[in-house]
PDBQT receptor file of N, H, CA, C and O in Angstrom, charges set to zero:
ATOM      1  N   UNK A   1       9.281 -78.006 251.372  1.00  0.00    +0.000 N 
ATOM      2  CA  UNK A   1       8.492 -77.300 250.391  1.00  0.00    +0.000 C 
ATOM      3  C   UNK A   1       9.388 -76.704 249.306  1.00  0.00    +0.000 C 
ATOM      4  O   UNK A   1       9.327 -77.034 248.122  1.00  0.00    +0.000 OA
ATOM      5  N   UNK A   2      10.261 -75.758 249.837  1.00  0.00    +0.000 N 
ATOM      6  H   UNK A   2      10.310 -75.490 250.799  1.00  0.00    +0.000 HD
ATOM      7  CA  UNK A   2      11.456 -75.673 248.453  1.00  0.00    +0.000 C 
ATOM      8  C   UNK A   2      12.601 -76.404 248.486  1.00  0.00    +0.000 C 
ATOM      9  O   UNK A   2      13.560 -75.959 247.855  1.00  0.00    +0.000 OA
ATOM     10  N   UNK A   3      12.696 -77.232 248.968  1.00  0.00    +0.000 N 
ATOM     11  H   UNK A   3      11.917 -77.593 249.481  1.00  0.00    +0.000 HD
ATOM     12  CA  UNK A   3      13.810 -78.377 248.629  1.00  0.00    +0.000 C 
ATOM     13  C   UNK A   3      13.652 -79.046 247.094  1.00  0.00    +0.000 C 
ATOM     14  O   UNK A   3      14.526 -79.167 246.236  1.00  0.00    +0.000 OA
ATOM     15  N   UNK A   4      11.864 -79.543 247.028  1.00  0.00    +0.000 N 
ATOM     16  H   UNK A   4      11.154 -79.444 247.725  1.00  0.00    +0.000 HD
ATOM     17  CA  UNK A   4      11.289 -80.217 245.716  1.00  0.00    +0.000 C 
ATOM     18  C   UNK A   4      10.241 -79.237 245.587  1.00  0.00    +0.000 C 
ATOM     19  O   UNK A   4       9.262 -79.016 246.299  1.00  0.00    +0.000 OA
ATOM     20  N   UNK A   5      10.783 -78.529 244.198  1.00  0.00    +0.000 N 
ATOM     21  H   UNK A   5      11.579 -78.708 243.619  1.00  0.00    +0.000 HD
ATOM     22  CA  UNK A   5      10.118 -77.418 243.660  1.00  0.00    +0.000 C 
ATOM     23  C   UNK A   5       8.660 -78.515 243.199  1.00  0.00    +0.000 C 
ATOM     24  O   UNK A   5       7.583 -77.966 243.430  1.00  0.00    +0.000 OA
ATOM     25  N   UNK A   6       8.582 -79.614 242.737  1.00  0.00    +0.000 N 
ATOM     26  H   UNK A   6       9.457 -80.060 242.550  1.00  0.00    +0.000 HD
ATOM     27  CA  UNK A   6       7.690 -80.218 242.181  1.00  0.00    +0.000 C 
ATOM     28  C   UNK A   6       6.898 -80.799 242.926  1.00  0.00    +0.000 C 
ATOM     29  O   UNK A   6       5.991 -81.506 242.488  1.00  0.00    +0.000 OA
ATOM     30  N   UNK A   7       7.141 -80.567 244.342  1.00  0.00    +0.000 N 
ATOM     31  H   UNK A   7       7.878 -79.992 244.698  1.00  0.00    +0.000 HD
ATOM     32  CA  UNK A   7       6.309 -81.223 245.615  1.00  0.00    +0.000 C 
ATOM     33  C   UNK A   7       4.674 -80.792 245.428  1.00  0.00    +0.000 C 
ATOM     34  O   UNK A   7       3.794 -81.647 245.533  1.00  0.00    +0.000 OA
ATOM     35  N   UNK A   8       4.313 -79.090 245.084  1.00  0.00    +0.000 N 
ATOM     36  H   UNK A   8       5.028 -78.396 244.999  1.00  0.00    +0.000 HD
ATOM     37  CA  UNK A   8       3.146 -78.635 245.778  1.00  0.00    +0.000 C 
ATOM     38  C   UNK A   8       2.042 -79.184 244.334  1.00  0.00    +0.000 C 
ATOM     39  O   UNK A   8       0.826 -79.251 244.516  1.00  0.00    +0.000 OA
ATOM     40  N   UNK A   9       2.618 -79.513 243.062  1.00  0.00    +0.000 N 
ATOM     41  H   UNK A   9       3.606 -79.459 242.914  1.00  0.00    +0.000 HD
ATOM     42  CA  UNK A   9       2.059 -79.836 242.112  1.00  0.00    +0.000 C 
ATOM     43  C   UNK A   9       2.078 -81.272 242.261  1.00  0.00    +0.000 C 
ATOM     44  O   UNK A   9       0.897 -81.618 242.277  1.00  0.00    +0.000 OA
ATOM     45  N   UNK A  10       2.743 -82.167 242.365  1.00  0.00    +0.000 N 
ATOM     46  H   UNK A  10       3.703 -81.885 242.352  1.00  0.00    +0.000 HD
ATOM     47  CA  UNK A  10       2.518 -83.223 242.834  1.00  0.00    +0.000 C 
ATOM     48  C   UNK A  10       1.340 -83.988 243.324  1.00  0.00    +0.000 C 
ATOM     49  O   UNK A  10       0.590 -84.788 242.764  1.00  0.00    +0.000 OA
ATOM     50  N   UNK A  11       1.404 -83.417 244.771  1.00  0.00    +0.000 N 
ATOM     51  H   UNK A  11       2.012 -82.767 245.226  1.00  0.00    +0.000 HD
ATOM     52  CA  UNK A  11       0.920 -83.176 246.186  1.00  0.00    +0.000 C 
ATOM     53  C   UNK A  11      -0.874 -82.844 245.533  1.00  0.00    +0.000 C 
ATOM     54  O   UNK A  11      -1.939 -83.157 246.066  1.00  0.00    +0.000 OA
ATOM     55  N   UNK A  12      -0.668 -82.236 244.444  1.00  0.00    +0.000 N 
ATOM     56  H   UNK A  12       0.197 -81.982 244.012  1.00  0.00    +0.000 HD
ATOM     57  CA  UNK A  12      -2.212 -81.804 244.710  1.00  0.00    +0.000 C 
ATOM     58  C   UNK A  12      -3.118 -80.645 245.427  1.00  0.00    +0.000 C 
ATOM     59  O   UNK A  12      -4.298 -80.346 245.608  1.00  0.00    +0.000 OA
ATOM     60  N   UNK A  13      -1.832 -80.203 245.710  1.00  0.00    +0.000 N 
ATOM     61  H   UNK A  13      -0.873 -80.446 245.563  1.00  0.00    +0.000 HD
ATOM     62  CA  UNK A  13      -2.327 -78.592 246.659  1.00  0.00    +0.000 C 
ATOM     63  C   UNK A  13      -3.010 -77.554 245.758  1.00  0.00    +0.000 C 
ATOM     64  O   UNK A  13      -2.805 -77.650 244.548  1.00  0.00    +0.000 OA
ATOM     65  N   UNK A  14      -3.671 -76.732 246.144  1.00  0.00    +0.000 N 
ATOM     66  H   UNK A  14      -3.837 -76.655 247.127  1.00  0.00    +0.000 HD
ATOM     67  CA  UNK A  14      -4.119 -75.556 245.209  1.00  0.00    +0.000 C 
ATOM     68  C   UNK A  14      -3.130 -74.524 244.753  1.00  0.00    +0.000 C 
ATOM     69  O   UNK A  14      -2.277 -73.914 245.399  1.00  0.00    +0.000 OA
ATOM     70  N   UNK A  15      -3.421 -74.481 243.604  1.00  0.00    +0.000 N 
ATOM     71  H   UNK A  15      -4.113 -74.975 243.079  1.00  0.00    +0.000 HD
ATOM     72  CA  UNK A  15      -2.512 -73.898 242.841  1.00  0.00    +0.000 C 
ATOM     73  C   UNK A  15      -2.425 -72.382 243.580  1.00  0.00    +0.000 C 
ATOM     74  O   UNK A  15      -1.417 -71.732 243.304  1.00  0.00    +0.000 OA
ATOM     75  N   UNK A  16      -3.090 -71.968 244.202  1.00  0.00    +0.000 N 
ATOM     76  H   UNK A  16      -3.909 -72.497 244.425  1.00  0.00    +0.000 HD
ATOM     77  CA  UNK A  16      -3.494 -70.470 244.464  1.00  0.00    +0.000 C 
ATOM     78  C   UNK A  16      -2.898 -70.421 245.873  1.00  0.00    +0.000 C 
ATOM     79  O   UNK A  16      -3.474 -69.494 246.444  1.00  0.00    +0.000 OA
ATOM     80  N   UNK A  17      -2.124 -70.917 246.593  1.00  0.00    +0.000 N 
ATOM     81  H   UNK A  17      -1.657 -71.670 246.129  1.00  0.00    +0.000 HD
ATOM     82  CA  UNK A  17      -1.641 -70.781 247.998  1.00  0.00    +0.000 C 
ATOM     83  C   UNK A  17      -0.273 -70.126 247.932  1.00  0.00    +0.000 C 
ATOM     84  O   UNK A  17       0.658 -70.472 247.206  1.00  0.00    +0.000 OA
ATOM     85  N   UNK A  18      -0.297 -69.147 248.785  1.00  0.00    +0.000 N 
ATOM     86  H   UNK A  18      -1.054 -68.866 249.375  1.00  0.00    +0.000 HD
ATOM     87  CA  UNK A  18       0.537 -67.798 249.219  1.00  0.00    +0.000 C 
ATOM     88  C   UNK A  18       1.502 -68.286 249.217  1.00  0.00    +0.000 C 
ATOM     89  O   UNK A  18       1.243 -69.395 249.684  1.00  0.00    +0.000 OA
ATOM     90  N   UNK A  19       2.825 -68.246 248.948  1.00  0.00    +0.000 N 
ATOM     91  H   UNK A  19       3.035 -67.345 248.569  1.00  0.00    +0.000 HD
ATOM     92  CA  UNK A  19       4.051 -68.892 249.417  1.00  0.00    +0.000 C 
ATOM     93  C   UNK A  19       4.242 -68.335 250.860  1.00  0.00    +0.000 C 
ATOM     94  O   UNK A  19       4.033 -67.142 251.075  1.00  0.00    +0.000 OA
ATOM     95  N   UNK A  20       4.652 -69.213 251.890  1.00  0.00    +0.000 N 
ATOM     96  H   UNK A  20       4.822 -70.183 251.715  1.00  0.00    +0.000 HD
ATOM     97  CA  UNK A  20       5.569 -68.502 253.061  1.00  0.00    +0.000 C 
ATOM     98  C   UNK A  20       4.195 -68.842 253.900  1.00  0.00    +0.000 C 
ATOM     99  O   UNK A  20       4.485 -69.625 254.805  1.00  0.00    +0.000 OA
ATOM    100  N   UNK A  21       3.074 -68.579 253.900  1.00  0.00    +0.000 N 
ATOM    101  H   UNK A  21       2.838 -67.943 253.165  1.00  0.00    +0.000 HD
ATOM    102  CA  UNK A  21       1.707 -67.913 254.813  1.00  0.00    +0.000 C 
ATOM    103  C   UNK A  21       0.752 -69.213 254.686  1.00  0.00    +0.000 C 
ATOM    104  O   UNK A  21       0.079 -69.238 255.716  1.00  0.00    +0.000 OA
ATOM    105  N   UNK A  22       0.504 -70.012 254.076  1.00  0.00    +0.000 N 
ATOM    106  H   UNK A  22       1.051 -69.992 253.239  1.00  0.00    +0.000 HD
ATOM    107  CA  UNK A  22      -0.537 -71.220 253.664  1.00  0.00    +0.000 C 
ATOM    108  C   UNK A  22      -1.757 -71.162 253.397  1.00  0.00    +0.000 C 
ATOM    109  O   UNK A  22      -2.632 -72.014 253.243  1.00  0.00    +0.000 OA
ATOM    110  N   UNK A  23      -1.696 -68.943 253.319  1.00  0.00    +0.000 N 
ATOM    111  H   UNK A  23      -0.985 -68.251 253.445  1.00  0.00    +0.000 HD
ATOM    112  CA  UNK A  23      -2.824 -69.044 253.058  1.00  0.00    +0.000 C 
ATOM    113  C   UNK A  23      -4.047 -69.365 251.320  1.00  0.00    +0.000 C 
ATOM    114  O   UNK A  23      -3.971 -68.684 250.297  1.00  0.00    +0.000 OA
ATOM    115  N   UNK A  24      -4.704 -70.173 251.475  1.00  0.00    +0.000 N 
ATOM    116  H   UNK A  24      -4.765 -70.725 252.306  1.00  0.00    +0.000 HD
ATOM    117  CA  UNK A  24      -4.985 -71.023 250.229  1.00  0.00    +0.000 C 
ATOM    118  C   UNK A  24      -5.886 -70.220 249.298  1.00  0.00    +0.000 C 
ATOM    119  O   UNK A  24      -5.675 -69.023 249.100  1.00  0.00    +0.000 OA
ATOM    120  N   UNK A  25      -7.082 -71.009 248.620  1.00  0.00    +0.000 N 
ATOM    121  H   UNK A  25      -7.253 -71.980 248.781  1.00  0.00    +0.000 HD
ATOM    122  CA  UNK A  25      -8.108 -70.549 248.146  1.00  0.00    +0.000 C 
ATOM    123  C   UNK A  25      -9.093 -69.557 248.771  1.00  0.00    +0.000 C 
ATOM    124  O   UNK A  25      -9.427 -68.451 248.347  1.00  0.00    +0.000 OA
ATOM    125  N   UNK A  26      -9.450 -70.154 249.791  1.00  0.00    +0.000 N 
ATOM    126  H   UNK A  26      -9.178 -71.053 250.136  1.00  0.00    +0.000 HD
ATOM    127  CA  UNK A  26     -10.332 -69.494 250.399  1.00  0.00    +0.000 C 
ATOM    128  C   UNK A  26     -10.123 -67.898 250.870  1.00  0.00    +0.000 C 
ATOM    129  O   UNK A  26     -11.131 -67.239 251.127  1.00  0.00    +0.000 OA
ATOM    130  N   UNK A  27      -9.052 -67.408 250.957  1.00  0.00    +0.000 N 
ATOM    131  H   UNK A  27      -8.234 -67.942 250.749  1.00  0.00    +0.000 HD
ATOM    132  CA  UNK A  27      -8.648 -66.542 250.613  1.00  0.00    +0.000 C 
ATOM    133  C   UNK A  27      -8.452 -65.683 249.562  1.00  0.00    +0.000 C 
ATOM    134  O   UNK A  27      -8.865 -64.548 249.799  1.00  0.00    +0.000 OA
ATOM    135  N   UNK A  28      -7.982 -65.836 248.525  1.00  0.00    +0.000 N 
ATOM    136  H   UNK A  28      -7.647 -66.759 248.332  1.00  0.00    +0.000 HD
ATOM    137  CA  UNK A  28      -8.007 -65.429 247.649  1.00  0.00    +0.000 C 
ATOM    138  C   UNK A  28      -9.277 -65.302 247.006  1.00  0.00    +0.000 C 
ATOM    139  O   UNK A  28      -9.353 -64.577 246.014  1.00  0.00    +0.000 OA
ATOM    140  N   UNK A  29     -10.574 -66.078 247.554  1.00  0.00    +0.000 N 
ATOM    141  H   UNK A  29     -10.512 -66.667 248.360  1.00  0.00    +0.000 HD
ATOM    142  CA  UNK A  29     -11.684 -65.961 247.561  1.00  0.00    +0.000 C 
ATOM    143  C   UNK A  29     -12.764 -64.745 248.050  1.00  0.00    +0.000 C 
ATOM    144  O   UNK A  29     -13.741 -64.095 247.677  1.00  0.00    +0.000 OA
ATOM    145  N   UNK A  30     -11.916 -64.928 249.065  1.00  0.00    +0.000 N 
ATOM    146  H   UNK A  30     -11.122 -65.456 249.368  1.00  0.00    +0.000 HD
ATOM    147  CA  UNK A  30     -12.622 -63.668 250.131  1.00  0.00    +0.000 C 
ATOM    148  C   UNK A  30     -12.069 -62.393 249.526  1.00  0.00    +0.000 C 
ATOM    149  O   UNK A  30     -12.728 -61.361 249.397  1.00  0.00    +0.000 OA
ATOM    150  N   UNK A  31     -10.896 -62.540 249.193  1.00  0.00    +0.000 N 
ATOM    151  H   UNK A  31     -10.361 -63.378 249.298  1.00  0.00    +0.000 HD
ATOM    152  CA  UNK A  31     -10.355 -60.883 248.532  1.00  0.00    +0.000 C 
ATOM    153  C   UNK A  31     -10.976 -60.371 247.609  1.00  0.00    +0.000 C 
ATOM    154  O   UNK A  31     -11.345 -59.199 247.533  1.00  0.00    +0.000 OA
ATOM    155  N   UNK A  32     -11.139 -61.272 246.802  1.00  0.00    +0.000 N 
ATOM    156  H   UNK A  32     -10.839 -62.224 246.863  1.00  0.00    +0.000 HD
ATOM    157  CA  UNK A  32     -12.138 -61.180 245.636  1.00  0.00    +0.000 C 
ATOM    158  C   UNK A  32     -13.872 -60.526 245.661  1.00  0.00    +0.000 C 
ATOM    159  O   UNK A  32     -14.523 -59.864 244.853  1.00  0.00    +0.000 OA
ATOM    160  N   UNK A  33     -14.160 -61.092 246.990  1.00  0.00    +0.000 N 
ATOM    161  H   UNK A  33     -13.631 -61.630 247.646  1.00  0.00    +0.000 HD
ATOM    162  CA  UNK A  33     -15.473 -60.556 247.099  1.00  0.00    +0.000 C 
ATOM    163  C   UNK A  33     -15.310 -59.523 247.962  1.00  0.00    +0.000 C 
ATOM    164  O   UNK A  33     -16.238 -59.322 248.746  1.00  0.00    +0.000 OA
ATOM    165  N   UNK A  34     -14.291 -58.768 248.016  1.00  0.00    +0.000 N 
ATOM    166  H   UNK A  34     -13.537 -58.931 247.379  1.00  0.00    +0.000 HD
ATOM    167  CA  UNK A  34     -14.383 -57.587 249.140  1.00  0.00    +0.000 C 
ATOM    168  C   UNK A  34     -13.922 -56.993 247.969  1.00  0.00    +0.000 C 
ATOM    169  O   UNK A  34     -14.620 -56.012 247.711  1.00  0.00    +0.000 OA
ATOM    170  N   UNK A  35     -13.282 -57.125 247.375  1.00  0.00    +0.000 N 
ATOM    171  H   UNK A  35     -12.715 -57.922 247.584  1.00  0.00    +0.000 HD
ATOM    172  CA  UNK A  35     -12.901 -56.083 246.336  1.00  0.00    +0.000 C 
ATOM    173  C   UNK A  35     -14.317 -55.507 245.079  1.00  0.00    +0.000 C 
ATOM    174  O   UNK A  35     -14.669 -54.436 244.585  1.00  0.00    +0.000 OA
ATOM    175  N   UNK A  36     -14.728 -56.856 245.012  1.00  0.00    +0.000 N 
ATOM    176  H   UNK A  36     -14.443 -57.726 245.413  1.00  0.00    +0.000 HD
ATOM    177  CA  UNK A  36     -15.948 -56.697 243.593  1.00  0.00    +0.000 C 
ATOM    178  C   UNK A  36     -17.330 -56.004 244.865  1.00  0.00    +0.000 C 
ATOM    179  O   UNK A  36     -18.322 -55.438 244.406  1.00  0.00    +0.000 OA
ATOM    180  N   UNK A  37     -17.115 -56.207 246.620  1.00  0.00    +0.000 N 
ATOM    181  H   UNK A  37     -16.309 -56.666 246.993  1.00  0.00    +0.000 HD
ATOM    182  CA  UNK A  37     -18.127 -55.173 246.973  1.00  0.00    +0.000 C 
ATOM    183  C   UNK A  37     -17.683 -53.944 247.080  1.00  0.00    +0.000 C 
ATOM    184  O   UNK A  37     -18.487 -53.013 247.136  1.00  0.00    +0.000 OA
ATOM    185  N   UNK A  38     -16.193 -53.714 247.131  1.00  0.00    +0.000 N 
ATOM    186  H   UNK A  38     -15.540 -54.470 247.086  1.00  0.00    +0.000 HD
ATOM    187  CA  UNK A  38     -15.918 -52.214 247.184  1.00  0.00    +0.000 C 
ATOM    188  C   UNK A  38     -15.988 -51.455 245.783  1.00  0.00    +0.000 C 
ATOM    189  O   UNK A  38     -16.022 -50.230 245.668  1.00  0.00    +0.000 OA
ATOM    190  N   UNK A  39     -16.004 -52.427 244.679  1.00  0.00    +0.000 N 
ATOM    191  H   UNK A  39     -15.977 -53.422 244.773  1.00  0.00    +0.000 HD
ATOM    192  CA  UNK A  39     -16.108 -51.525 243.430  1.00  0.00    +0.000 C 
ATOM    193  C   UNK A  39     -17.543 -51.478 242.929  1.00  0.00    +0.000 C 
ATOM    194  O   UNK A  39     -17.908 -50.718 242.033  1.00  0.00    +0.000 OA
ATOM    195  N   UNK A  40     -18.451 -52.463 243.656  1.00  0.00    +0.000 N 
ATOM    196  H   UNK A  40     -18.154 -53.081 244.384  1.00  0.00    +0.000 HD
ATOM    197  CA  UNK A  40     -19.801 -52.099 243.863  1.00  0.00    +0.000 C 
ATOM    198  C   UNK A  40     -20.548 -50.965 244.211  1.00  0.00    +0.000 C 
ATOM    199  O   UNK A  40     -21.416 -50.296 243.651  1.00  0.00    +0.000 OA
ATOM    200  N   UNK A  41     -19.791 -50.925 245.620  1.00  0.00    +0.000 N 
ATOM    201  H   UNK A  41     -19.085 -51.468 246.075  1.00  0.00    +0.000 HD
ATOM    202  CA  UNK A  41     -20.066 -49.048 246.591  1.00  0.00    +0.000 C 
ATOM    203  C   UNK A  41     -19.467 -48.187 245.932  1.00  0.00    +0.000 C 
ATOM    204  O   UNK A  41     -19.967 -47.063 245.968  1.00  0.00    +0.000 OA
ATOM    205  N   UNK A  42     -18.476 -48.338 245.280  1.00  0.00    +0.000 N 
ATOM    206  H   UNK A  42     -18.069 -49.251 245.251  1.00  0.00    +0.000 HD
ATOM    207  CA  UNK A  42     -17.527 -47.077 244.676  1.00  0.00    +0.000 C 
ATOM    208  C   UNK A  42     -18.517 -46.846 243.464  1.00  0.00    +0.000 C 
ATOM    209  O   UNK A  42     -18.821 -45.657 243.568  1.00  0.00    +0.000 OA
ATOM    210  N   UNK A  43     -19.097 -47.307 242.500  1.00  0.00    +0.000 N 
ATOM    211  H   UNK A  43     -18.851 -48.272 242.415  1.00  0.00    +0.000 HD
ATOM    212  CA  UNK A  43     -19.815 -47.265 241.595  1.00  0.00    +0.000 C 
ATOM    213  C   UNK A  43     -21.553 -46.811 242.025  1.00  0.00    +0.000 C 
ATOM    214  O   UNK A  43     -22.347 -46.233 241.282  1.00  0.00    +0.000 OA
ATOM    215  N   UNK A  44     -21.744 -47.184 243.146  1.00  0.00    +0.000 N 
ATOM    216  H   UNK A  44     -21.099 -47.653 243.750  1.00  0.00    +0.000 HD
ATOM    217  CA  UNK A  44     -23.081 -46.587 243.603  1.00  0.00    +0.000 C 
ATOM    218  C   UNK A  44     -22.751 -45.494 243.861  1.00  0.00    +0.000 C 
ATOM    219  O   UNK A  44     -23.751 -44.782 243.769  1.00  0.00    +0.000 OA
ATOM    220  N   UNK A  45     -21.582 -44.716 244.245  1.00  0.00    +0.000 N 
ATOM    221  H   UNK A  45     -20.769 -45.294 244.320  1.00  0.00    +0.000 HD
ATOM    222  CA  UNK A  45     -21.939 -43.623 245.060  1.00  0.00    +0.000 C 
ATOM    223  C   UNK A  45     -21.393 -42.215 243.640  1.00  0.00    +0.000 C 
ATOM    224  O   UNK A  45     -21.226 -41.004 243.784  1.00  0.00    +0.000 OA
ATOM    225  N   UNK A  46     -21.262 -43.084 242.410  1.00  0.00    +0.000 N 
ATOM    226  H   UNK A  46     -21.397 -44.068 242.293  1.00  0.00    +0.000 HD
ATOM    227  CA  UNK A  46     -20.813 -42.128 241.272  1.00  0.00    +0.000 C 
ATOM    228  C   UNK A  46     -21.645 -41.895 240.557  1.00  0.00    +0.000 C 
ATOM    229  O   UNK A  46     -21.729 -40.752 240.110  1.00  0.00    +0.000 OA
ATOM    230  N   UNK A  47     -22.779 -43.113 240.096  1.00  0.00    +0.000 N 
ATOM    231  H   UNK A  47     -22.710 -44.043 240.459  1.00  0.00    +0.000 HD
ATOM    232  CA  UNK A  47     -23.625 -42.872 239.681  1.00  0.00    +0.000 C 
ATOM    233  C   UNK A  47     -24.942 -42.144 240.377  1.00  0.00    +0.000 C 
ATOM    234  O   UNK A  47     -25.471 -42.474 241.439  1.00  0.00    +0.000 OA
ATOM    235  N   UNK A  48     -25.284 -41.190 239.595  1.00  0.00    +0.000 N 
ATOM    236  H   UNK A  48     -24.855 -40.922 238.733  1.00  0.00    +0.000 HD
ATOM    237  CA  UNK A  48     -26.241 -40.031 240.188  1.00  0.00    +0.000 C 
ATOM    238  C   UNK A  48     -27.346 -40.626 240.266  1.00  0.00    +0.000 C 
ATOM    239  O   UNK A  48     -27.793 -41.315 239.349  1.00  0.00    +0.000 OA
ATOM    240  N   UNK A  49     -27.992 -40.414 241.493  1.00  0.00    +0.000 N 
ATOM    241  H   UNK A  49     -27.630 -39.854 242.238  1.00  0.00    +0.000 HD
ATOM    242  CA  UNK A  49     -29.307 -40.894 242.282  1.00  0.00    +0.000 C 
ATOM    243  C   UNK A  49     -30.771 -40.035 241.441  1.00  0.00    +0.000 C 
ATOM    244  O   UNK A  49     -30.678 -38.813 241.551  1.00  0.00    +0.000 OA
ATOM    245  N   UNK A  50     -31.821 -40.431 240.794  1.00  0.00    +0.000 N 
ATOM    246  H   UNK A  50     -31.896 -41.424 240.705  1.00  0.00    +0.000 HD
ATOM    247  CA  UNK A  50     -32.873 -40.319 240.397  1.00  0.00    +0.000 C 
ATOM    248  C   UNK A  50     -33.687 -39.335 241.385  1.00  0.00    +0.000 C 
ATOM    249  O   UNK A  50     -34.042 -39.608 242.531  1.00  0.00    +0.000 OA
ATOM    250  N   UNK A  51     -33.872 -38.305 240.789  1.00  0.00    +0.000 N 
ATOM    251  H   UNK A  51     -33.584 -38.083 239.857  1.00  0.00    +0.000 HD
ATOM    252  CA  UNK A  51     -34.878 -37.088 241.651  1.00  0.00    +0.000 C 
ATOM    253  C   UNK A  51     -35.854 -38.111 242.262  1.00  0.00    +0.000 C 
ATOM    254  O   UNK A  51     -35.776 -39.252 241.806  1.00  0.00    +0.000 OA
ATOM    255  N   UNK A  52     -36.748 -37.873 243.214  1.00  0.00    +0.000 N 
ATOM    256  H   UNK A  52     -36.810 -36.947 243.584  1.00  0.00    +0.000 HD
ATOM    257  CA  UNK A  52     -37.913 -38.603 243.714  1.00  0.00    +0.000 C 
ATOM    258  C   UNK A  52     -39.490 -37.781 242.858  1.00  0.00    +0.000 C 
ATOM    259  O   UNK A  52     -40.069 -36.747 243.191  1.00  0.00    +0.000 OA
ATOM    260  N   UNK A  53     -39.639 -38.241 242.301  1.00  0.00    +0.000 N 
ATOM    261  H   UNK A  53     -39.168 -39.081 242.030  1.00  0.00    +0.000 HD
ATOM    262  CA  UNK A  53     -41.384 -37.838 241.771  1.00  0.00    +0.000 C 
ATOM    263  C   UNK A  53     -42.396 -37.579 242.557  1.00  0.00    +0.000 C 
ATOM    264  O   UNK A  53     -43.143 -38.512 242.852  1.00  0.00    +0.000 OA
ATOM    265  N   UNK A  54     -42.676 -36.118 243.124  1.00  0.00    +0.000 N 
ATOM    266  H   UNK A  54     -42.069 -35.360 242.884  1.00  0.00    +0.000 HD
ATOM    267  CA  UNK A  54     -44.002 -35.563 243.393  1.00  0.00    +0.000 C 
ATOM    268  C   UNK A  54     -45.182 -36.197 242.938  1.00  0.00    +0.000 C 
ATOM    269  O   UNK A  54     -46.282 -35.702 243.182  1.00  0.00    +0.000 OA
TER     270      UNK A  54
């Protein structure tokens, strides 16, 4: 793998894989949607909740 720096482009691999770990896309996938749900919850819980109407 670093012997031929030009192997992983070559090869056809995803551009997005961890060096050292193999871990690929799908990962970097999943981070992504844990992050955009934690700034989801972080944003629900700032914005102020609507009195309830009698």
């Amino acid at each position: 793998m670093y012997d031929n720096p030009a192997a992983p482009a070559a090869a056809g691999i995803g551009s997005g894989t961890l060096a050292m770990t193999g871990a690929g896309d799908l990962f970097w996938l999943a981070l992504a949607a844990f992050a955009l749900l934690a700034l989801g919850l972080a944003v629900k819980r700032i914005v102020p909740v609507r009195g309830a109407k009698a």
